[in-house]
Biotite code that builds the C-alpha atoms (Angstrom):
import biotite.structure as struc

atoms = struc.array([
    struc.Atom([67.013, 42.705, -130.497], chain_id="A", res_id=1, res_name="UNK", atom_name="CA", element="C"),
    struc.Atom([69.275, 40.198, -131.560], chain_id="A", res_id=2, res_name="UNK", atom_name="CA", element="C"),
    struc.Atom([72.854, 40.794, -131.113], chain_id="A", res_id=3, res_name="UNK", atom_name="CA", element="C"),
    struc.Atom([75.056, 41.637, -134.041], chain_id="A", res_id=4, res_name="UNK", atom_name="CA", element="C"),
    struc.Atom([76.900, 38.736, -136.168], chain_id="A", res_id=5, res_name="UNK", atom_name="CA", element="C"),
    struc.Atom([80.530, 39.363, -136.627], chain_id="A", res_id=6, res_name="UNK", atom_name="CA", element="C"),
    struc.Atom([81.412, 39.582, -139.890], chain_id="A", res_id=7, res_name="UNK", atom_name="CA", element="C"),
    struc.Atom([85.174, 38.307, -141.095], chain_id="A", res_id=8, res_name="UNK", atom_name="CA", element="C"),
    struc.Atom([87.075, 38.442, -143.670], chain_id="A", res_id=9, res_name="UNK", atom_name="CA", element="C"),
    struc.Atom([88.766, 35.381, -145.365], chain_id="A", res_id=10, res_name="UNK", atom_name="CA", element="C"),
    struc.Atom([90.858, 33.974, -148.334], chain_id="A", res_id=11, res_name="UNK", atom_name="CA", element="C"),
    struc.Atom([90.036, 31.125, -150.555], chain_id="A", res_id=12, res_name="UNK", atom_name="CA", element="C"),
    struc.Atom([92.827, 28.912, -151.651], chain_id="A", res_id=13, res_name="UNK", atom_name="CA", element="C"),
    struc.Atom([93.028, 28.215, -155.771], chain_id="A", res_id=14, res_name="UNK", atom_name="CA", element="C"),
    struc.Atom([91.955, 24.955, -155.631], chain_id="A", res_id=15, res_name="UNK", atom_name="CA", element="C"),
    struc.Atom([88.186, 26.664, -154.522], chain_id="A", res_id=16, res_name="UNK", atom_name="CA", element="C"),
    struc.Atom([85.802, 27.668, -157.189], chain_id="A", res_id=17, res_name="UNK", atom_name="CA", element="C"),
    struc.Atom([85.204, 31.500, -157.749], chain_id="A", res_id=18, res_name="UNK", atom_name="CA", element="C"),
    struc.Atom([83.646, 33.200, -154.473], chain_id="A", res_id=19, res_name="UNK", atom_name="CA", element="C"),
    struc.Atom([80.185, 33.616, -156.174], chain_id="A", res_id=20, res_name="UNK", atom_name="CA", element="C"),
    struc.Atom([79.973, 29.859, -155.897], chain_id="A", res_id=21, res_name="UNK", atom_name="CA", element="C"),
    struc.Atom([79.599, 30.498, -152.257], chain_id="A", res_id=22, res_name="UNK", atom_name="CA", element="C"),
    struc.Atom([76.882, 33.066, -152.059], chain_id="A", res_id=23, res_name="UNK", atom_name="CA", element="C"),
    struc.Atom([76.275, 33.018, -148.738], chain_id="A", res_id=24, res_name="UNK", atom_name="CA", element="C"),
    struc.Atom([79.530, 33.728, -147.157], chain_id="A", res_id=25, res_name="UNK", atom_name="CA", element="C"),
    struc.Atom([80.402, 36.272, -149.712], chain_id="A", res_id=26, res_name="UNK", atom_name="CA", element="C"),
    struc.Atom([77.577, 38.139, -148.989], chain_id="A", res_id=27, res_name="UNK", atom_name="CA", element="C"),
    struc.Atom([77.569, 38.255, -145.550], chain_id="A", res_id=28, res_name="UNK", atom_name="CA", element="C"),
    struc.Atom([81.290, 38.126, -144.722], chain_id="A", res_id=29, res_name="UNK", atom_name="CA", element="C"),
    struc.Atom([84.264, 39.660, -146.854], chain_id="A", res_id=30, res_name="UNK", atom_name="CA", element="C"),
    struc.Atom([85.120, 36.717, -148.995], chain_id="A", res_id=31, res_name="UNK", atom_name="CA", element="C"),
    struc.Atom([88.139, 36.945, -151.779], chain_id="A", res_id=32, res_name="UNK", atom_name="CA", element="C"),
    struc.Atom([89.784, 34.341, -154.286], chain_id="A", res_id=33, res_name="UNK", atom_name="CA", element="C"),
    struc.Atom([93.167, 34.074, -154.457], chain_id="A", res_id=34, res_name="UNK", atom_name="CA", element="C"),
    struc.Atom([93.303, 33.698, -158.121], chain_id="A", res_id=35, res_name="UNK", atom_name="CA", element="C"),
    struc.Atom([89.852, 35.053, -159.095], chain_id="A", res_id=36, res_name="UNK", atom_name="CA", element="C"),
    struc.Atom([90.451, 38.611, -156.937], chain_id="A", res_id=37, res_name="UNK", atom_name="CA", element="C"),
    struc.Atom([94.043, 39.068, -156.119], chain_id="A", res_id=38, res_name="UNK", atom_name="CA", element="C"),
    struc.Atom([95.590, 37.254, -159.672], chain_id="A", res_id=39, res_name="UNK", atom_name="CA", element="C"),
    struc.Atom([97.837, 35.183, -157.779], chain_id="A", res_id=40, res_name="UNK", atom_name="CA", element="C"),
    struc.Atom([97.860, 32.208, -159.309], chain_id="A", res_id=41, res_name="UNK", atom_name="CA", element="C"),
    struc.Atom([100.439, 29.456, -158.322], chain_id="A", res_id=42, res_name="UNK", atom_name="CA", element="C"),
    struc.Atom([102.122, 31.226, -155.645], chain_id="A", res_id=43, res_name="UNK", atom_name="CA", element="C"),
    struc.Atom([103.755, 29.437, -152.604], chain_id="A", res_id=44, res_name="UNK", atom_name="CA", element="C"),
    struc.Atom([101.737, 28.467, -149.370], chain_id="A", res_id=45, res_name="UNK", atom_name="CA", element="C"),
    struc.Atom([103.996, 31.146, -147.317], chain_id="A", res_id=46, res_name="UNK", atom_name="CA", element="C"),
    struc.Atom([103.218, 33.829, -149.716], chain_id="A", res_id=47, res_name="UNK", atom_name="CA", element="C"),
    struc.Atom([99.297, 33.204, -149.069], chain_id="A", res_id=48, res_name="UNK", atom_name="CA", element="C"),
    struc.Atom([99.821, 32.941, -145.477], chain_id="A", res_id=49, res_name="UNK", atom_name="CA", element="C"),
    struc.Atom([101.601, 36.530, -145.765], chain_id="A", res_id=50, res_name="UNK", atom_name="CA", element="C"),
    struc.Atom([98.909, 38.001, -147.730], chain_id="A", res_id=51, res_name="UNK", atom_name="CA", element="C"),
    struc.Atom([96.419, 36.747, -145.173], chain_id="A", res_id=52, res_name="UNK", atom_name="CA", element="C"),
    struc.Atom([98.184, 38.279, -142.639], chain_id="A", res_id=53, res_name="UNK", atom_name="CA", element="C"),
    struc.Atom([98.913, 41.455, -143.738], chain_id="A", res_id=54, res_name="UNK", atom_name="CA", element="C"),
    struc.Atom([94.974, 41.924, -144.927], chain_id="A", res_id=55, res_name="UNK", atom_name="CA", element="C"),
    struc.Atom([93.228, 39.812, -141.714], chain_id="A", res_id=56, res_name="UNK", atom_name="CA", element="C"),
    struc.Atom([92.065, 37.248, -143.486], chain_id="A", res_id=57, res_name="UNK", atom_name="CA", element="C"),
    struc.Atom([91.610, 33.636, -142.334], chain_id="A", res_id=58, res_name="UNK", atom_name="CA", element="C"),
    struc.Atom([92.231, 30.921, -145.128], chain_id="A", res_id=59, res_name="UNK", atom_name="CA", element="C"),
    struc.Atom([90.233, 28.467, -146.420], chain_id="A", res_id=60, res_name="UNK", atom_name="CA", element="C"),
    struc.Atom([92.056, 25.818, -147.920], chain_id="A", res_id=61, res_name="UNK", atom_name="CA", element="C"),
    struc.Atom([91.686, 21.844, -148.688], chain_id="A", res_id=62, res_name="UNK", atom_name="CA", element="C"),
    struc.Atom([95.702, 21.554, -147.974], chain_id="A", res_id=63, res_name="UNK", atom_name="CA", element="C"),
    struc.Atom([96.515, 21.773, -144.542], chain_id="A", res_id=64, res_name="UNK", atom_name="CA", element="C"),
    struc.Atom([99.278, 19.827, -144.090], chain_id="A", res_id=65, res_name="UNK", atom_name="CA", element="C"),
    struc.Atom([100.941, 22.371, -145.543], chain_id="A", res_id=66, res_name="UNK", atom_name="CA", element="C"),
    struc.Atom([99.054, 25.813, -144.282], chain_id="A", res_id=67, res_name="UNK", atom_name="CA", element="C"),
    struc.Atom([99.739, 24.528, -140.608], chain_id="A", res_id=68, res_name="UNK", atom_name="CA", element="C"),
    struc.Atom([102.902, 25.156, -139.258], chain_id="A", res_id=69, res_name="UNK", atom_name="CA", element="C"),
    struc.Atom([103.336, 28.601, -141.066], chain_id="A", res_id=70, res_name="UNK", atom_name="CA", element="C"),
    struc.Atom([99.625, 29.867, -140.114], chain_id="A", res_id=71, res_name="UNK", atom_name="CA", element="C"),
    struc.Atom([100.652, 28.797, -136.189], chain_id="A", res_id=72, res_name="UNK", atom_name="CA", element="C"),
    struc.Atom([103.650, 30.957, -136.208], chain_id="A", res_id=73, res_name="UNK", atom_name="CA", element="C"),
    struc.Atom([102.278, 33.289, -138.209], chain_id="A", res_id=74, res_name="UNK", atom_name="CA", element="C"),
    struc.Atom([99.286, 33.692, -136.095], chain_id="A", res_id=75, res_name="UNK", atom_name="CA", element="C"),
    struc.Atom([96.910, 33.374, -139.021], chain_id="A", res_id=76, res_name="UNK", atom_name="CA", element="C"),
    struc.Atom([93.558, 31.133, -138.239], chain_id="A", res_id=77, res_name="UNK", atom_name="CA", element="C"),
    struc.Atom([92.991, 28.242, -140.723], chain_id="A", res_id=78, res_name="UNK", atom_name="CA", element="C"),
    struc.Atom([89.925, 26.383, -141.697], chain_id="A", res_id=79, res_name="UNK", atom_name="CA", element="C"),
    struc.Atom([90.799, 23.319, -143.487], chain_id="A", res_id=80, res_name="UNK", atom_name="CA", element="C"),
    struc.Atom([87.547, 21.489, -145.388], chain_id="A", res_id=81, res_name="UNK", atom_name="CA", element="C"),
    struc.Atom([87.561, 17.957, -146.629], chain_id="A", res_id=82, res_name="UNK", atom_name="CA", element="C"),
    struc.Atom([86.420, 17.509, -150.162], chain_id="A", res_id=83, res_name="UNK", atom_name="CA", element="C"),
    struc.Atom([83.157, 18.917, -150.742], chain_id="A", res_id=84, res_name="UNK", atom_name="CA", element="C"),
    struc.Atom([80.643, 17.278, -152.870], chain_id="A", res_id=85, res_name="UNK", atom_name="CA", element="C"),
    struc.Atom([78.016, 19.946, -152.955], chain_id="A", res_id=86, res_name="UNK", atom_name="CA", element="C"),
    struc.Atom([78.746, 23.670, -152.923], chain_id="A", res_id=87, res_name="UNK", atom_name="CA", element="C"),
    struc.Atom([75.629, 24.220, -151.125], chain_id="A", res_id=88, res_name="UNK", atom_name="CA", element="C"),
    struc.Atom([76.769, 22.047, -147.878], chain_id="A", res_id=89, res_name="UNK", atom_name="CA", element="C"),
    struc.Atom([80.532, 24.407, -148.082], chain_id="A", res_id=90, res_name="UNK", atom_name="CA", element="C"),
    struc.Atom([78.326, 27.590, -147.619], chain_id="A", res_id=91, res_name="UNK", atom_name="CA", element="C"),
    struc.Atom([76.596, 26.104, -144.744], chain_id="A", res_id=92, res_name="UNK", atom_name="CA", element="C"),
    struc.Atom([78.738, 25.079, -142.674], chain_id="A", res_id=93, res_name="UNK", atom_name="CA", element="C"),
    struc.Atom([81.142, 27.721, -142.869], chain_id="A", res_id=94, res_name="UNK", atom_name="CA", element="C"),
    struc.Atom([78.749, 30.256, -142.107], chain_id="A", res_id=95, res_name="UNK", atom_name="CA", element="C"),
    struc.Atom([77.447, 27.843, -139.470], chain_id="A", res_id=96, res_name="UNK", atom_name="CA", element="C"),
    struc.Atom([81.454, 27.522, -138.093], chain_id="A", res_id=97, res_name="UNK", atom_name="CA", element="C"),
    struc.Atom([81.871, 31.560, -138.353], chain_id="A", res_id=98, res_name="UNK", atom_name="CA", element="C"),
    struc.Atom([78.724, 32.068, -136.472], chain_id="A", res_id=99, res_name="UNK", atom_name="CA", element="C"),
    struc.Atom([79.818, 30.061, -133.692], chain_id="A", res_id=100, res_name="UNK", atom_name="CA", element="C"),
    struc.Atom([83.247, 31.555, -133.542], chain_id="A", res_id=101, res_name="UNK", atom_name="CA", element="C"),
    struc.Atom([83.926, 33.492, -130.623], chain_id="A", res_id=102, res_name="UNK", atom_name="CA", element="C"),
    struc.Atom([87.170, 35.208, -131.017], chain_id="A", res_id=103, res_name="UNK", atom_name="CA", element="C"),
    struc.Atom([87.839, 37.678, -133.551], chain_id="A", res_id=104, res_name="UNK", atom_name="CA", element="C"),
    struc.Atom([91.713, 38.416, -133.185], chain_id="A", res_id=105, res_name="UNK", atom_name="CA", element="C"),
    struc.Atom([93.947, 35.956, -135.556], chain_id="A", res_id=106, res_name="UNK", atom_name="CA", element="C"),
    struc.Atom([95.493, 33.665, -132.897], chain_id="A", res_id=107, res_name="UNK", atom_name="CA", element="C"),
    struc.Atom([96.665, 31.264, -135.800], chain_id="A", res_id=108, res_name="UNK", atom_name="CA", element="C"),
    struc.Atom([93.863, 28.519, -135.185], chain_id="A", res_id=109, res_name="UNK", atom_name="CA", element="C"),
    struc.Atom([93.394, 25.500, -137.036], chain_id="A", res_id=110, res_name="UNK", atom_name="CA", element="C"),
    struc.Atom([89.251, 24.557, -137.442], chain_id="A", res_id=111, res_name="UNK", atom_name="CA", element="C"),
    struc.Atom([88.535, 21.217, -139.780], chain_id="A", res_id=112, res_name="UNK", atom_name="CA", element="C"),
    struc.Atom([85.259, 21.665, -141.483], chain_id="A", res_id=113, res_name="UNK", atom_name="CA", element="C"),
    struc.Atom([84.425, 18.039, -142.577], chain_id="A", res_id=114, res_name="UNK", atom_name="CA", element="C"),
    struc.Atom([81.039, 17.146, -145.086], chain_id="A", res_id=115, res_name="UNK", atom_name="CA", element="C"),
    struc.Atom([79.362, 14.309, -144.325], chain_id="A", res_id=116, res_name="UNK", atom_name="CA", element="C"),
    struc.Atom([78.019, 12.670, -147.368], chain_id="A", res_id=117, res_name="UNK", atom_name="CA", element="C"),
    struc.Atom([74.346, 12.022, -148.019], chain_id="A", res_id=118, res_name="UNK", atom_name="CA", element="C"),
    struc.Atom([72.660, 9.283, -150.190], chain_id="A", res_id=119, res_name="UNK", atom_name="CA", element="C"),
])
């Protein structure tokens, strides 16, 4: 018997597509949209990072530079993707990344998902 996957939940930034785009990791793990599920459009990076934290969520978000310092001190865990070309390769390796993941606590961790292209 195979041992059990962990299952985590997370929060996409706005710039993201709706969470259906991502079938995958919404299925498996507790996925929500910042805009699409909480209507919280436009609101400041800190204000994400506190709605991340108060619900246990880990962000996904294309803007790190921003997301860093406040998810540290925060102790909110990051992933931080490069621009994705095909929706497909996102839901891959993030499942692939959470899969891997050992700890489940929020530590405020900082993972770079990067896509390499294809031809």
């Amino acid at each position: 018997m195979s041992p059990r996957r962990k299952r985590y939940r997370l929060l996409l930034d706005e710039m993201f597509p709706p969470r259906k785009m991502f079938p995958q990791v919404n299925n498996f793990h507790n996925l929500k949209h910042i805009v699409h599920d909480l209507k919280k459009p436009g609101i400041k990076d800190e204000e994400i990072v506190a709605i991340a934290k108060k619900q246990n969520r880990i962000i996904i978000t294309k803007n790190t530079k921003h997301f860093r310092d406040c998810c540290q001190k925060k102790k909110v865990d990051l992933i931080g993707v490069t621009e994705i070309a095909i929706l497909e390769k996102f839901d891959k390796e993030i499942m692939a990344y959470l899969r891997r993941k050992k700890q489940r606590k929020m530590t405020g961790t900082f993972k770079k998902v990067t896509f390499k292209k294809t031809n």
